[in-house]
BATORVEX-211060 format. One record per residue (C-alpha): x, y, z. Coordinates in pm, 1 decimal, m for minus. Example, Ala and Ser with C-alpha at 12.3 -4.5 7.8 and 13.67 -1.06 7.14 Angstrom:
2
+----------+----------+----------+
|       c1 |       c2 |       c3 |
+----------+----------+----------+
|   1230.0 |   m450.0 |    780.0 |
|   1367.0 |   m106.0 |    714.0 |
+----------+----------+----------+
//
This chain:
401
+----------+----------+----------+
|       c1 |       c2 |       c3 |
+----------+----------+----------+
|   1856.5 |   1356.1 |  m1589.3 |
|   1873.5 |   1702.5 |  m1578.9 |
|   2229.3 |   1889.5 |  m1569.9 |
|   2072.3 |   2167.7 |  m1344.6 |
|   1881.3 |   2133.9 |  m1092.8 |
|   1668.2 |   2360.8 |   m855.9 |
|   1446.6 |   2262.7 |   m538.2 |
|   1095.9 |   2268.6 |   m589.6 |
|    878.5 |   2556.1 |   m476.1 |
|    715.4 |   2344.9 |   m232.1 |
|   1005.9 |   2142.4 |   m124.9 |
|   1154.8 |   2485.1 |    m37.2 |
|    865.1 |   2585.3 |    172.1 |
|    854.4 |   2243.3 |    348.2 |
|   1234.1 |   2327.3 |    460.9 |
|   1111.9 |   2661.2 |    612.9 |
|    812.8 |   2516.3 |    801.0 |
|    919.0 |   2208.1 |    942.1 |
|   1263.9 |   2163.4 |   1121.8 |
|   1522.9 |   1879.8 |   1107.0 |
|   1607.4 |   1744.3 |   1432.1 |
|   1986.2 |   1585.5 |   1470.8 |
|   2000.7 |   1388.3 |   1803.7 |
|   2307.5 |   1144.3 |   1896.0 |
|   2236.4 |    815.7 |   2029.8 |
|   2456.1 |    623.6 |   2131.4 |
|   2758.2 |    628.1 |   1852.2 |
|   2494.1 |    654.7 |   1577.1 |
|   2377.1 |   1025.6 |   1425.1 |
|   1990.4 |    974.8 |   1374.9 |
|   1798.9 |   1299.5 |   1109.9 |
|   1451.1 |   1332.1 |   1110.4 |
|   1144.6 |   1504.0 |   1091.1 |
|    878.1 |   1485.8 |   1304.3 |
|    564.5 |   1687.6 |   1242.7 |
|    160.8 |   1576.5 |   1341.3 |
|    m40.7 |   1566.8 |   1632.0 |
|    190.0 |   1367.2 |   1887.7 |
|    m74.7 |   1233.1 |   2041.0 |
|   m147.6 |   1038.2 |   1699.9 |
|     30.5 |    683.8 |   1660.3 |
|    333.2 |    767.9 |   1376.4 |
|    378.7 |    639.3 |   1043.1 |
|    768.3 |    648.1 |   1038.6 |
|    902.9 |    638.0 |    655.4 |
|   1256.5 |    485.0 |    557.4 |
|   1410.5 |    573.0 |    261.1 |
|   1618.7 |    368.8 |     31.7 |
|   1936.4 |    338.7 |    m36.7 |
|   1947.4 |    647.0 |   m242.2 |
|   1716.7 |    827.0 |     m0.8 |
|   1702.9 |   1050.0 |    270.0 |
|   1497.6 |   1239.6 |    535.0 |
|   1376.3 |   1456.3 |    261.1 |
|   1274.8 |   1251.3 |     m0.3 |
|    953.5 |   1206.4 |    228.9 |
|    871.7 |   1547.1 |    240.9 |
|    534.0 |   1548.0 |     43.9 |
|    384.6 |   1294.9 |    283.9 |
|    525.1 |   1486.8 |    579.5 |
|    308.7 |   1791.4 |    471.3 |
|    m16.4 |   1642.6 |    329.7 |
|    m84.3 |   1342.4 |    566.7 |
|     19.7 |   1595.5 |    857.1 |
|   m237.9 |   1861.7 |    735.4 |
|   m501.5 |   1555.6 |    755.2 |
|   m399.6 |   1508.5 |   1150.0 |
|   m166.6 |   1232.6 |   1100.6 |
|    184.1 |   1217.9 |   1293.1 |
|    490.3 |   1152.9 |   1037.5 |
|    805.3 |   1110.8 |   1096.2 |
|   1079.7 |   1061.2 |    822.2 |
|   1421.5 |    927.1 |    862.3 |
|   1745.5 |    919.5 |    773.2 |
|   1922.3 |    519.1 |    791.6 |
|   2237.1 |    598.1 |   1008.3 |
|   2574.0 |    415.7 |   1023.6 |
|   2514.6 |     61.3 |   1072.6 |
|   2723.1 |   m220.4 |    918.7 |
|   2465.8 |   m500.2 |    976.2 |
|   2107.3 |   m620.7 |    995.1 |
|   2141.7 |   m676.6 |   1408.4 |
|   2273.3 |   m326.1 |   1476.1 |
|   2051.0 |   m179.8 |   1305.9 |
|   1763.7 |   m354.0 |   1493.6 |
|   1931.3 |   m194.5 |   1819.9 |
|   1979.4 |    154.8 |   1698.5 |
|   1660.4 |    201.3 |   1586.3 |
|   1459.6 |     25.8 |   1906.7 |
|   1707.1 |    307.3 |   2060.8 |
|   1589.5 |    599.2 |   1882.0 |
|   1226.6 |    524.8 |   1911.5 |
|   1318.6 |    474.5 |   2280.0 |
|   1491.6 |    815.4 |   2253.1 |
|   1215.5 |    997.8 |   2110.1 |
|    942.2 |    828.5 |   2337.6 |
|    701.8 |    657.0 |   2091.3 |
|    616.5 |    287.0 |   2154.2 |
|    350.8 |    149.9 |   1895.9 |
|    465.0 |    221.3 |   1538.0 |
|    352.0 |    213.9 |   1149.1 |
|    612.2 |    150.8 |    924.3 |
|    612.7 |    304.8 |    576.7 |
|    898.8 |    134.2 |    383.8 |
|   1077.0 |    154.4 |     53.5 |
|   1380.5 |    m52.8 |    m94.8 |
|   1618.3 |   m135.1 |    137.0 |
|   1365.9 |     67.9 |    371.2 |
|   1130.3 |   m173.3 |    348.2 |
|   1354.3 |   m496.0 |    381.5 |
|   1474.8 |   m298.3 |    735.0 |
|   1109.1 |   m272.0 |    814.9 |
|   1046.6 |   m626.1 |    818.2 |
|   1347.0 |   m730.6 |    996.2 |
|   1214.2 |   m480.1 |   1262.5 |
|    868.0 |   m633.5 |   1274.4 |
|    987.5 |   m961.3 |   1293.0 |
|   1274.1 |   m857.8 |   1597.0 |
|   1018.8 |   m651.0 |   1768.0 |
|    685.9 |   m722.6 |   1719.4 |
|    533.3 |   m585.8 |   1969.4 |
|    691.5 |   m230.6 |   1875.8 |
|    506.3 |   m277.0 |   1475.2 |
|    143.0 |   m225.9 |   1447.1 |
|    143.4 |   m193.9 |   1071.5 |
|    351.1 |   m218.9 |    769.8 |
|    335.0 |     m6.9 |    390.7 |
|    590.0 |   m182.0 |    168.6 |
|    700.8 |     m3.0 |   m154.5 |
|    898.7 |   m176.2 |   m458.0 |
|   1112.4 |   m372.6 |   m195.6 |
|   1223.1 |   m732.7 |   m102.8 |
|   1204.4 |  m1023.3 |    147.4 |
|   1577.6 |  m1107.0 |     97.5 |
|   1920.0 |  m1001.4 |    m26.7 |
|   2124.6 |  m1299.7 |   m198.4 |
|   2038.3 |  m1142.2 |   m529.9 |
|   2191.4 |   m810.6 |   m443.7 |
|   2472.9 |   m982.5 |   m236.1 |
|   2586.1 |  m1180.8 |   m534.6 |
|   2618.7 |   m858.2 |   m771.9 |
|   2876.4 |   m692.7 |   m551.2 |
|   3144.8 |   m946.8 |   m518.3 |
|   3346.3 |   m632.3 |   m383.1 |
|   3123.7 |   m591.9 |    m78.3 |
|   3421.3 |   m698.1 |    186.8 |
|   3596.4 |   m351.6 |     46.8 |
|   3318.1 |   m163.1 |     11.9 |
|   3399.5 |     18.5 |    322.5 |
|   3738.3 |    168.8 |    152.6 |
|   3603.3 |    238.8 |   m166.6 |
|   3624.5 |    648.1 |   m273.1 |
|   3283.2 |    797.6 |   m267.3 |
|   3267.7 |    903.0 |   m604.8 |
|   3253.8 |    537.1 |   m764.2 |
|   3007.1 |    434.0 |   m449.3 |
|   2779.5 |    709.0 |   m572.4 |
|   2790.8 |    613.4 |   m920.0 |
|   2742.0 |    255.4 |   m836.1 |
|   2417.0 |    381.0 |   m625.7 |
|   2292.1 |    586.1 |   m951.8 |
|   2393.0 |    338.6 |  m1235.6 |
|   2038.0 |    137.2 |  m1051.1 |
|   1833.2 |    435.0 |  m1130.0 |
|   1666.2 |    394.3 |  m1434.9 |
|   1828.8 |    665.2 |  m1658.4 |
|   1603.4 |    759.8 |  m1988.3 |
|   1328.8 |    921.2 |  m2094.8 |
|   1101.0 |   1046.9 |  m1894.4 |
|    766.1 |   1227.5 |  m1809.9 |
|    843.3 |   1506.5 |  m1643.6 |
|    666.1 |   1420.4 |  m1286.9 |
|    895.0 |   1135.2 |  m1273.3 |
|   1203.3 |   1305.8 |  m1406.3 |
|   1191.7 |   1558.8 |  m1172.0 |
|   1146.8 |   1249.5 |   m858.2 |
|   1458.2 |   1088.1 |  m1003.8 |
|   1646.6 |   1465.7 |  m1025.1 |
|   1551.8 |   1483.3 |   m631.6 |
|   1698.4 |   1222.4 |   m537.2 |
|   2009.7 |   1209.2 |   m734.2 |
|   2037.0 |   1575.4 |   m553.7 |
|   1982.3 |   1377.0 |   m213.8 |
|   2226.8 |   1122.0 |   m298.4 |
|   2547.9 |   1382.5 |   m333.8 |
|   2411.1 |   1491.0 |     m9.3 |
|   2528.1 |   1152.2 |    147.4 |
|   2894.7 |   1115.4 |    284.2 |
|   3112.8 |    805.3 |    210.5 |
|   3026.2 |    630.3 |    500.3 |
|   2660.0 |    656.3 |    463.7 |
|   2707.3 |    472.2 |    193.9 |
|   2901.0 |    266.2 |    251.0 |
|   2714.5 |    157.7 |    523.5 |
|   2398.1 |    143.1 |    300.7 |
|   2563.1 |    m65.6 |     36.4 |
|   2666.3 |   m318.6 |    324.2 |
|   2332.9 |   m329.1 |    433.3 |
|   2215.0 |   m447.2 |     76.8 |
|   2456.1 |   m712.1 |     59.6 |
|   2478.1 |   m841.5 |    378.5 |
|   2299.6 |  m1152.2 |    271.1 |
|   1984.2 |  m1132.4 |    476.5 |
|   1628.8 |  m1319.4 |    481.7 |
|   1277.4 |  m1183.6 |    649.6 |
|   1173.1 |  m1469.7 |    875.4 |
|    814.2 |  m1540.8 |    965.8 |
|    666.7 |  m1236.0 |   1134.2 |
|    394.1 |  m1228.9 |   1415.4 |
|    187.0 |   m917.8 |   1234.6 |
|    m87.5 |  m1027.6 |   1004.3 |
|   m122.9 |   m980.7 |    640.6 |
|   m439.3 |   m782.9 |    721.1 |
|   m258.3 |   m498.9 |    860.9 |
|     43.1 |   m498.7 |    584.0 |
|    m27.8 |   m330.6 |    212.8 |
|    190.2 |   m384.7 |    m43.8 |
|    209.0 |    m64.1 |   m243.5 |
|    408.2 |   m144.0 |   m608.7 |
|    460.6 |     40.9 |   m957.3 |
|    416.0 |   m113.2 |  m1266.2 |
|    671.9 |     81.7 |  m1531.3 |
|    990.1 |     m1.5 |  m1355.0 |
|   1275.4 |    m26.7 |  m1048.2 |
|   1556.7 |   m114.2 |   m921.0 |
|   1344.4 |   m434.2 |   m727.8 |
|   1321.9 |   m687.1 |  m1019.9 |
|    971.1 |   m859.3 |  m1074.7 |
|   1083.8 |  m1153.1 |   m919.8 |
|   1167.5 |  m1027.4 |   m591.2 |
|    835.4 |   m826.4 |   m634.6 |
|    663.6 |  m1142.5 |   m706.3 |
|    844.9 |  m1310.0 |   m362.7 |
|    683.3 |  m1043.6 |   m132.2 |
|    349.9 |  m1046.2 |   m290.4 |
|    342.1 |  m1460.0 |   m258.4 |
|    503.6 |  m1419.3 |     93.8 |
|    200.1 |  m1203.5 |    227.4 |
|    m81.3 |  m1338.8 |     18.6 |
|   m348.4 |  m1163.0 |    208.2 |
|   m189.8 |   m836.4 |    270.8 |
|   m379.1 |   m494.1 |     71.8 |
|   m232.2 |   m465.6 |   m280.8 |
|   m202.7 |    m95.0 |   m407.2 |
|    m48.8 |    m96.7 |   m734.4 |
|     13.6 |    231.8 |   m893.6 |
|     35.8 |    177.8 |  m1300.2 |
|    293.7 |    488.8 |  m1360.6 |
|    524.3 |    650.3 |  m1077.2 |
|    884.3 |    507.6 |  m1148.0 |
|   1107.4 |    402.6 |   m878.7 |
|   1010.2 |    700.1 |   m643.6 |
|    648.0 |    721.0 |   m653.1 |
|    611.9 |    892.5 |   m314.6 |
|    788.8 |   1187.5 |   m545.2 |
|    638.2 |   1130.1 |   m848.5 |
|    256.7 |   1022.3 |   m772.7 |
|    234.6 |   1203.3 |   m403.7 |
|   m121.7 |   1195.5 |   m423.5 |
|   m197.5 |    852.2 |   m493.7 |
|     92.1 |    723.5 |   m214.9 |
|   m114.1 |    964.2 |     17.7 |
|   m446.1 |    852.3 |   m100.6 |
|   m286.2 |    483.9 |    m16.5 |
|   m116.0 |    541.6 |    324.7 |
|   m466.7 |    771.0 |    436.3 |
|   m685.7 |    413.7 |    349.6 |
|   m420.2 |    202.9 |    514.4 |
|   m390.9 |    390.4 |    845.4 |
|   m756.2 |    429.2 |    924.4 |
|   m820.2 |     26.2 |    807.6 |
|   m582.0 |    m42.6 |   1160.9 |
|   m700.2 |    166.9 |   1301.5 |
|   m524.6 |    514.3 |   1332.6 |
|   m795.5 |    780.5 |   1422.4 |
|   m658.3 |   1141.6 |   1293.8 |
|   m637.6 |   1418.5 |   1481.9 |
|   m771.1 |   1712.4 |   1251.3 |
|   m911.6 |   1895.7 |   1580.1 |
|   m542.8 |   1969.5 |   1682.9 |
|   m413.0 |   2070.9 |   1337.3 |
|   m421.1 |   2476.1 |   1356.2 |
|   m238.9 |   2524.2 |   1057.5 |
|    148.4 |   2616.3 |   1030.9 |
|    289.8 |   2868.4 |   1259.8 |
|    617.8 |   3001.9 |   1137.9 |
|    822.0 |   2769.5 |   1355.8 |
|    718.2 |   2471.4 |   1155.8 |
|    444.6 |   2323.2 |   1417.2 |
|     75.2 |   2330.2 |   1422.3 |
|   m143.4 |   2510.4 |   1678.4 |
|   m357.2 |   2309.8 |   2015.0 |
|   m631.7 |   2401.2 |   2089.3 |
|   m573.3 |   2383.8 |   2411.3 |
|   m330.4 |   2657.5 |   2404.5 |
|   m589.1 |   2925.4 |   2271.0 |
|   m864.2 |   2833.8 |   2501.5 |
|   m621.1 |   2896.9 |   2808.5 |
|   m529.3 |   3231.4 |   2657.1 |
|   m911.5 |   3292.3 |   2617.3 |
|   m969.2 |   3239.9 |   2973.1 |
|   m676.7 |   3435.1 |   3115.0 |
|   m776.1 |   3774.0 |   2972.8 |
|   m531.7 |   3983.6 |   3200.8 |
|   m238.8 |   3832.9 |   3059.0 |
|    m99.8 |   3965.1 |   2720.0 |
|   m112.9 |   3673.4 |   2489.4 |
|    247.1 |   3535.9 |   2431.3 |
|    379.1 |   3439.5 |   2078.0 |
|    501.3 |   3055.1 |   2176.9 |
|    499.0 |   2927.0 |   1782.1 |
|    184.0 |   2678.8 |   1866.5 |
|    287.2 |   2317.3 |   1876.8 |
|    124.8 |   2013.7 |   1830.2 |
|    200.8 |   1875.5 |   2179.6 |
|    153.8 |   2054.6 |   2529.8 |
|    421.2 |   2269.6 |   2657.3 |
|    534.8 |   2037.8 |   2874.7 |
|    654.2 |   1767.8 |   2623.0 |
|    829.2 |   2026.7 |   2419.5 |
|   1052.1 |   2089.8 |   2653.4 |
|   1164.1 |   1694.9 |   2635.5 |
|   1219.1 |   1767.1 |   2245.0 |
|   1601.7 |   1803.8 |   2096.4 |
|   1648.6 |   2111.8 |   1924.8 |
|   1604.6 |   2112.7 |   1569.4 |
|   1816.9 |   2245.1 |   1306.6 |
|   1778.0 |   2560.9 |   1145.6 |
|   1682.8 |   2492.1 |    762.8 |
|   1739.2 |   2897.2 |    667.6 |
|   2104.3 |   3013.1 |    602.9 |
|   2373.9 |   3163.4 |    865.2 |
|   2494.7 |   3418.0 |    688.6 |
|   2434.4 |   3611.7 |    357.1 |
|   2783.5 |   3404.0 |    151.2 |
|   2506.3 |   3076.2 |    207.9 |
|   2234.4 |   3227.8 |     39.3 |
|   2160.5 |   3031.9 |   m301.0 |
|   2112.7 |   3255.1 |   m568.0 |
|   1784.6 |   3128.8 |   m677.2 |
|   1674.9 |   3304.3 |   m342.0 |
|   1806.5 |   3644.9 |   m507.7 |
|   1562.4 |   3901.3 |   m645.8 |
|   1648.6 |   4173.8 |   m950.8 |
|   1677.8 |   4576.5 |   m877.3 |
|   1767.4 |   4728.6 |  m1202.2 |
|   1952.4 |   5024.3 |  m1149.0 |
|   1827.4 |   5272.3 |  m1418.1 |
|   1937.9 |   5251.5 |  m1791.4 |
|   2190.1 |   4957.1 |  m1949.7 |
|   2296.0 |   4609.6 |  m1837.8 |
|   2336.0 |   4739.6 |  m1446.7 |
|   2103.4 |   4459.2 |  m1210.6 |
|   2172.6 |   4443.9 |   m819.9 |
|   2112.3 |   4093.5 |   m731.7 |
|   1974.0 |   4128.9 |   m385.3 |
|   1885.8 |   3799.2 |   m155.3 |
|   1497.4 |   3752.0 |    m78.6 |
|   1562.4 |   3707.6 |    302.4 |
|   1754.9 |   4059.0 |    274.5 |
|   1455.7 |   4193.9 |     76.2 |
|   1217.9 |   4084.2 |    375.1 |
|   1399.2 |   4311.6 |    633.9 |
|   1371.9 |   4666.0 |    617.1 |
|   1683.7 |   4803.9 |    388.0 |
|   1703.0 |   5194.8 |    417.6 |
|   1718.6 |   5452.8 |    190.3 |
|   2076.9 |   5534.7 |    179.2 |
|   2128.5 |   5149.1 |    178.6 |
|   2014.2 |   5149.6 |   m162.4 |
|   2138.4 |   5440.4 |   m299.2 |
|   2492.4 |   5370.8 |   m204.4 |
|   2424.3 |   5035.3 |   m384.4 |
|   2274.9 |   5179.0 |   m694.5 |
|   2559.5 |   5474.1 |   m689.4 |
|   2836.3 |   5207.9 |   m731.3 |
|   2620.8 |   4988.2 |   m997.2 |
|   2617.6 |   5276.3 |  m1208.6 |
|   2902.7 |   5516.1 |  m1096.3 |
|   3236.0 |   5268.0 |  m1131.1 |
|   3175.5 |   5150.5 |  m1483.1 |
|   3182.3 |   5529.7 |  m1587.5 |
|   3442.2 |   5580.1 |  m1380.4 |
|   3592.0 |   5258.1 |  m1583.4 |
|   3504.2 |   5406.7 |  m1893.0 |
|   3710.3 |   5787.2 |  m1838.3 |
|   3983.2 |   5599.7 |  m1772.4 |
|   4015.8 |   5389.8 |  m2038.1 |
|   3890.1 |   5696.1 |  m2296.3 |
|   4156.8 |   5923.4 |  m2049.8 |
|   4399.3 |   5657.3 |  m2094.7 |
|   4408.9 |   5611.6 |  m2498.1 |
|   4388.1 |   5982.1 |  m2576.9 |
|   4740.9 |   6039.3 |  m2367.2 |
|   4880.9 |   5745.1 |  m2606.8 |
|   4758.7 |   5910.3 |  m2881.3 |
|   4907.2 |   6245.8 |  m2768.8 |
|   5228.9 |   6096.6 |  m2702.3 |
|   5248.9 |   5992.9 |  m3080.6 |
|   5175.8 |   6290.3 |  m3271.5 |
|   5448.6 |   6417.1 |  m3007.5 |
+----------+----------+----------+
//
């Protein structure tokens, strides 16, 4: 793994387009993103145990672009298989959407089978990725799982990234596993914590309702953290379920192969049955929503009133309203600004650079802004300088004295 890293160009343009939404239900803290037509069934994704929100975000753009509805999120604070099952009936409850498409990975997957089979009238389809029907495996290799709960976060998170495979890499998949090992330090003590207990709560997917038909079971062949074995379980379990093996990808192919994983979930939505909704895509207004259609023909037809700059959204005005607010992605103030975001003014001759951030460069900066800025670049180490010249030739004074 890299020591350094930066967020991808189009990660970072994903952040400024679509916005996180943070709603509390309940005692649990759900994250998402939500972004599609809403009129479209959603494919929800749930990340592993490593994973978050974000780690979804090249599916979010490309199937959303295509008139699909995706929503990504992030597994809150539950301490067993049964509250989670509650919690997340809540938040789909919370966020009004009935019939759903689960996209699962890891321990995301194993949590989207234990939904199907609770609720299976809630599940219309299932995408597993590199995940597992059980966890007696995982539950015997952490004998400390009763304390896992007081355990400092810096030996949970190494535990979580000793089952990354660490080595060499191409770079596609070296940059996936940098990503999420970013994501990961992201996560508090108690996420995972909660995550961890989750894994070894030992667990079995029963029988479920859905038919193979409408499940695809979406693999890599190089290597995971799911063993071949427990591969080999799911695949035997739902015998006539789609099989979408990818040869290459790593654990994290929705990172590392995004095209083929979107090429996979496309086929799998439309074979049950999830008609896209291209018509309502407009493309991305700066707000981080799509334009209707609807919207601009009402504006066509009311030509005496000035046309009103409401961001375009995917849904009608009224359902927006019904929306939680979503969190700004773009800093507060100027001390958050990363300093890849900075751009270079050199100040005339010598080593003198003004490091100025790109949002600051995108407002209008006056004239005796930057002169005042370029005056003390180049003025105080001159100033600096007579001094120090100033300074040694009274010494030397003093001594022939």
């Amino acid at each position: 793994m890299k020591g350094v890293f930066s967020a991808p160009g189009d990660f970072v343009h994903f952040k400024s387009q679509v916005p996180l939404y943070k709603i509390p239900i309940g005692t649990k803290q759900w994250r998402y993103y939500d972004f599609g037509p809403k009129v479209v069934p959603p494919l929800i994704c749930l990340p592993g145990t490593a994973g978050t929100a974000e780690v979804y975000y090249k599916q979010i753009m490309a199937l959303s672009m295509k008139g699909y509805r995706v929503i990504s999120v992030d597994i809150p604070r539950v301490w067993n298989h049964h509250e989670w099952i509650q919690a997340f009936e809540k938040f789909l409850d919370a966020i009004d959407v009935h019939h759903i498409h689960l996209y699962g990975t890891s321990l995301g997957g194993f949590l989207a089978q234990l939904f199907a089979q609770h609720r299976p009238r809630r599940v219309r389809s299932l995408v597993l990725s590199n995940t597992f029907l059980d966890t007696h495996s995982f539950a015997a290799a952490m004998p400390w799982a009763p304390i896992v709960s007081w355990t400092p976060s810096f030996l949970l998170k190494r535990y979580v990234l000793t089952g990354i495979h660490d080595g060499p890499h191409e770079p596609f998949i070296a940059d996936s596993v940098d990503f999420v090992v970013c994501q990961v330090e992201t996560l508090s003590r108690e996420d995972l914590a909660s995550r961890l207990t989750l894994t070894a709560d030992a667990a079995s997917v029963g029988n479920l309702l859905l038919s193979d038909s409408h499940i695809t079971i979406m693999d890599t062949n190089d290597y995971c953290a799911t063993s071949q074995q427990l591969k080999d379980q799911l695949s035997e379990r739902y015998s006539g379920a789609r099989q979408a093996y990818m040869k290459t990808g790593g654990e994290f192919p929705f990172l590392s192969r995004p095209d083929e994983v979107n090429l996979h979930l496309q086929l799998h939505l439309r074979r049950v049955g999830v008609e896209a909704r291209p018509d309502l895509v407009r493309g991305i207004s700066r707000d981080g929503s799509g334009g209707d259609p609807s919207e601009s023909n009402d504006r066509k037809e009311d030509s005496d009133n000035p046309p009103q700059d409401d961001g375009g959204n995917f849904e009608s005005p009224s359902t927006e309203s019904q929306l939680p607010a979503p969190e700004s992605s773009e800093p507060h103030s100027l001390n958050e600004l990363p300093l890849s975001t900075a751009k270079c003014c050199f100040a005339g001759q010598g080593d003198a650079v003004i490091l100025l951030p790109f949002p600051l460069l995108r407002e209008q900066i006056t004239v005796s802004e930057i002169l005042l800025q370029l005056t003390l670049v180049t003025l105080v180490p001159l100033l600096v300088g007579w001094l120090y010249i100033t300074s040694k030739h009274c010494w030397k004074s003093k001594q022939l004295m």
